[in-house]
N, C-alpha and C positions, 0 to 999 in steps of 0.2 A: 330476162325472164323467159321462161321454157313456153311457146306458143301452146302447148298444149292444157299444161296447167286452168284446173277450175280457178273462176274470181274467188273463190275459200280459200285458195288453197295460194294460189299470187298473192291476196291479201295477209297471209301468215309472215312473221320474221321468220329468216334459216338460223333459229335457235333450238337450244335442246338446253332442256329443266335445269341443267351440271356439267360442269368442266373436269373431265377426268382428272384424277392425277398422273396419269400415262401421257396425258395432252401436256400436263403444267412441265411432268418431265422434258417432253421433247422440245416444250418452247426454253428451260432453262439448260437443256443441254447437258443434264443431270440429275443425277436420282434423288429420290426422298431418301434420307437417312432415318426415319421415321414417319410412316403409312397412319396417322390417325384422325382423318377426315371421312371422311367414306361412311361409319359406322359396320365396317367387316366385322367379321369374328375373327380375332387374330389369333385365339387360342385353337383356331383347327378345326374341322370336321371329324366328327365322331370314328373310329377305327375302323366302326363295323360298316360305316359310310365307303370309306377309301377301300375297305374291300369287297362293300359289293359292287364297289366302282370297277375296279382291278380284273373285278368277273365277268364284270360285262363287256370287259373293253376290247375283246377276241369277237365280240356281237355287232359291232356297232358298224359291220356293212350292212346290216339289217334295220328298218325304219323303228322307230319306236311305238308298241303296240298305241293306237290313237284312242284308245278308248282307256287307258292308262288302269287298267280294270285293275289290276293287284293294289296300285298305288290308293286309288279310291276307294280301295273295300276297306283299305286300313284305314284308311283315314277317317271312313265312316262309322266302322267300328272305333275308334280313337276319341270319336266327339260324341257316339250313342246315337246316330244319325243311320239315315239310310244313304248308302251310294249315290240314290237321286237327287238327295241334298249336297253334292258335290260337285263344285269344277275346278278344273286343275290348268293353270295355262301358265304363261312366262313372268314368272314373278305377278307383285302385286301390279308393278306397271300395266304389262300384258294383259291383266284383267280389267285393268279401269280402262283401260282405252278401248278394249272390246266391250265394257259394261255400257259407257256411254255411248257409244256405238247402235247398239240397242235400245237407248233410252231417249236419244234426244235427238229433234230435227234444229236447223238453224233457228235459232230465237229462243229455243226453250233456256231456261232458267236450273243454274244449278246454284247450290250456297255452298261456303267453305268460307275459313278464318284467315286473313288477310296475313301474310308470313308462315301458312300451313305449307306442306307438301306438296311442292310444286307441281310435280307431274298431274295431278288431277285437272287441275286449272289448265294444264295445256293441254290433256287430250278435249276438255269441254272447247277449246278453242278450236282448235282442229277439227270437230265437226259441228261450228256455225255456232255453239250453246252461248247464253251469256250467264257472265260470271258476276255472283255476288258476292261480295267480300264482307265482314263483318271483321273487327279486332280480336285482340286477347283481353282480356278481362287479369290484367298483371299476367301473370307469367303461365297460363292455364289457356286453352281455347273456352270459348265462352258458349253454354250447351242454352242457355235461356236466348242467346243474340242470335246465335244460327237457328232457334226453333220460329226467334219472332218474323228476321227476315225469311225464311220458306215460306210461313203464312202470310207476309204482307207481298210476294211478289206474281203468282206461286210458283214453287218449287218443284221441281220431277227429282233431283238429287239433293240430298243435303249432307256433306263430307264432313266426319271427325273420325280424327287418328286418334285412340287411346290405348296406351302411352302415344305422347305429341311429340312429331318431330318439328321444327330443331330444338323445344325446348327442354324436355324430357320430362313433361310433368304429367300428371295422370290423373281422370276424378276415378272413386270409385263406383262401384257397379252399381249403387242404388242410386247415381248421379244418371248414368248412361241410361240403365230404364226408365226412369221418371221422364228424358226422351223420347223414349221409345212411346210409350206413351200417350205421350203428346201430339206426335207427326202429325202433322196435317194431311188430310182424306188428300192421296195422291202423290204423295212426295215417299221416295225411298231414303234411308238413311242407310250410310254408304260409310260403314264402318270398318277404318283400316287398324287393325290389332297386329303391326307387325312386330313389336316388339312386348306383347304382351307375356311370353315366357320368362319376358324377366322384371317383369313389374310383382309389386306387392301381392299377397295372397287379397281377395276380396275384390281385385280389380274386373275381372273377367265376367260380365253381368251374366244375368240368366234369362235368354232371348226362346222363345221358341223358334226351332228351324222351321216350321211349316209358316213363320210370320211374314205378308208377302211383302210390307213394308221395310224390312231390313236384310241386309249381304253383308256378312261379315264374310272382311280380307286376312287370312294370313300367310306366313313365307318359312320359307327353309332357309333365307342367307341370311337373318342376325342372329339367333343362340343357336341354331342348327348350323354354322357357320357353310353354310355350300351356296354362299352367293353365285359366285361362276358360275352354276349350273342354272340359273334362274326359271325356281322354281314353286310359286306361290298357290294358292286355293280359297277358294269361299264357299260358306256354307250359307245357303242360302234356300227358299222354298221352291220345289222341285219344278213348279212352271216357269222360274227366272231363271233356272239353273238349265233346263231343258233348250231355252232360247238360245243361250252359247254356242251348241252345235251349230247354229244358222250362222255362225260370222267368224268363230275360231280358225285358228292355225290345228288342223288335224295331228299334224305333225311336228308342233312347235316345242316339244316335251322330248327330248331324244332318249334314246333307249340310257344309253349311263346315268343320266339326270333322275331317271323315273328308278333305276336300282339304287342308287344312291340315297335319294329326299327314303325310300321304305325300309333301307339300312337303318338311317337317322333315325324316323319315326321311333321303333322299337329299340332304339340306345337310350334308356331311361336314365341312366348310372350318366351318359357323358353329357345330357342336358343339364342333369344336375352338379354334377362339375363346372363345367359352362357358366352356369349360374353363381355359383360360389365366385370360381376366379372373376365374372363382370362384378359383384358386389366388392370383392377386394382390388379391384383396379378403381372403381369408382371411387372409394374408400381413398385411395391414393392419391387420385387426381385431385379432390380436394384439400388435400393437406400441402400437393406441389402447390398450387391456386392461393392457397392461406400464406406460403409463405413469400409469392409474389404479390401479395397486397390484392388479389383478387378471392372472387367469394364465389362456389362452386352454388348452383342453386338444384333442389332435390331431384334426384332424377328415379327414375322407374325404366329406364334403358341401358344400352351398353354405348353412353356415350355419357356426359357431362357437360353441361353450358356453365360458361363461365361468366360472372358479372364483373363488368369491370367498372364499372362505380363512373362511367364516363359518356360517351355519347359513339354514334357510327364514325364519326372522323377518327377515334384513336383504337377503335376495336380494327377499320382495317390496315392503319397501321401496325397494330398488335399483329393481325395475320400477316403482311408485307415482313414482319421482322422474323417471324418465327418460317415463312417461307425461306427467306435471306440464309435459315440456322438450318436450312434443308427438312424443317417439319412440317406436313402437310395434315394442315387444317380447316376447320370451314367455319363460316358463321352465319348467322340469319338475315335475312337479305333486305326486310322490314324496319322503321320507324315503330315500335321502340324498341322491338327486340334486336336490332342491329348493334345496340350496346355491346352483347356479349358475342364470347366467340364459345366455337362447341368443339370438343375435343373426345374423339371417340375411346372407350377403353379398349388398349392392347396389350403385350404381351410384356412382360415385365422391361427388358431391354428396349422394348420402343420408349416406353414412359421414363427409363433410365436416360434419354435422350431428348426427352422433352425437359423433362425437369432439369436438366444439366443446362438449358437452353432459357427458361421463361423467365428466369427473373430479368436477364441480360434485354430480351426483347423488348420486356415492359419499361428498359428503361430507354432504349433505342426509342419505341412508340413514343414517350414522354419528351423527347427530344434530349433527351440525356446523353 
């Protein structure tokens, strides 16, 4: 242990949220023949993305302007917002770990759904917060269990993903407001919307941005497919949004990433593409699923959970088999969702490779 290190900070495991598949490769010594864990966009980045990436890439001895002023004007105009309702930092991670940074000293109290999105939980550990967990309510995060625990602890954060990962279910938006709501005098609700471009119409509530009770998260790496460039934003009321300057990465946003995510933005035609091909890949995955004896459960993202009608001992068999087939997949890490495994949609030839693969797994799993 490093003499230097805070008791917070010695006290922490040398863990991280996820295990790449870059790690899984070099520990097996060999590549995925099939990328579908992760939840990328395997269908690509928009055209007008990779060329205004291509523009800038003759720029990029130069820092990336820190005030990311173009990228935010759109984007404020994009939501009806003003610029001041805007902050722009490294993906959603990068923002949650600078949100509670700001928000919480050792001992405070955040709530989230026990099997939610892990990185929330670890940056709240990371700086001293305690964590309340709460279940899923079947296959949904439950918005009545995290409103009760914020009030009976109290709460400064209270975390829901709509659309949920790893489940991919979603309530809609008169679910989400009737939260909002609710909040208890003091608690933020810490709304991460990363894959709501491709959830149902009706999903996406209607929040006022001047409400200082809520921060909604969103990203450019699931239908705007520019993970790599990690590059997320929330819109949130201008005195929580102004506080970011005190703790950000000035320069965490590089010049190609910031021409890139405002290429995206204005590619209305390749969102909508995007969306279509995640509909018909999901469409697909549950038919491979149906006819391995497994049952796809409804999703509002560009991934799929799979139920496998069994318990956590044969679902990480299921994944040990389909690693074995060289496919790279993930599953929920939780009691009772550790049942299923989740399987990201990609691009026709990955899923040509999965499906050439799952039923043989499932029976590998079974002891077959």
């Amino acid at each position: 242990m490093h003499p230097l290190l805070t008791p917070l900070s010695a006290s922490l495991p040398a863990t991280v949220p996820f295990v790449g598949p870059e790690a899984q490769e070099r520990a097996r010594a060999r590549p995925f023949a099939a990328r579908l864990g992760a939840n990328e966009c395997g269908f690509g980045p928009s055209p007008l993305a990779i060329a205004g990436m291509q523009r800038a890439a003759g720029d990029v001895w130069m820092y990336g302007d820190p005030e990311m002023h173009d990228l935010r004007a759109a984007l404020a105009a994009h939501h009806g917002v003003t610029p001041a309702h805007i902050i722009i930092g490294e993906g959603i991670d990068g923002l949650l770990g600078n949100l509670v940074r700001l928000t919480m000293v050792p001992g405070d109290t955040a709530v989230t759904s026990d099997g939610a999105y892990p990185t929330f939980g670890f940056h709240v550990a990371g700086f001293g917060g305690r964590l309340v967990k709460v279940p899923y309510h079947g296959d949904h995060e439950d918005p009545g269990a995290l409103l009760d625990a914020a009030a009976r602890n109290p709460a400064k954060l209270l975390y829901l993903a709509n659309p949920d990962n790893p489940m991919g279910s979603h309530h809609p938006a008169a679910t989400v407001e009737a939260l909002v709501a609710a909040l208890p005098a003091g608690a933020l609700l810490v709304l991460d919307e990363a894959y709501i471009d491709l959830a149902p119409p009706g999903t996406a509530p209607t929040i006022a941005a001047d409400n200082p009770q809520v921060i909604r998260l969103r990203t450019f790496s699931k239908a705007h497919g520019l993970a790599g460039l990690r590059v997320g934003y929330a819109i949130a009321a201008p005195p929580l949004v102004a506080a970011f300057d005190r703790v950000r990465n000035h320069f965490g946003v590089g010049r190609m990433a910031q021409a890139g995510a405002l290429a995206a933005l204005h590619d209305a035609d390749w969102l909508a593409e995007v969306t279509r091909r995640v509909a018909e890949g999901r469409a697909r995955i549950a038919g491979i699923a149906a006819d391995a004896g497994l049952v796809a459960l409804p999703s509002a993202t560009n991934f799929v959970t799979l139920e496998t009608g069994k318990d956590g001992l044969f679902a990480r068999a299921l994944l040990q088999a389909l690693l074995e087939r060289d496919i790279f997949v993930r599953m929920p890490g939780v009691v009772p969702l550790d049942r299923c495994i989740r399987v990201s949609v990609g691009p026709p030839e990955a899923l040509d490779i999965f499906e050439a693969a799952l039923r043989d797994a499932v029976r590998a799993a079974s002891g077959g």
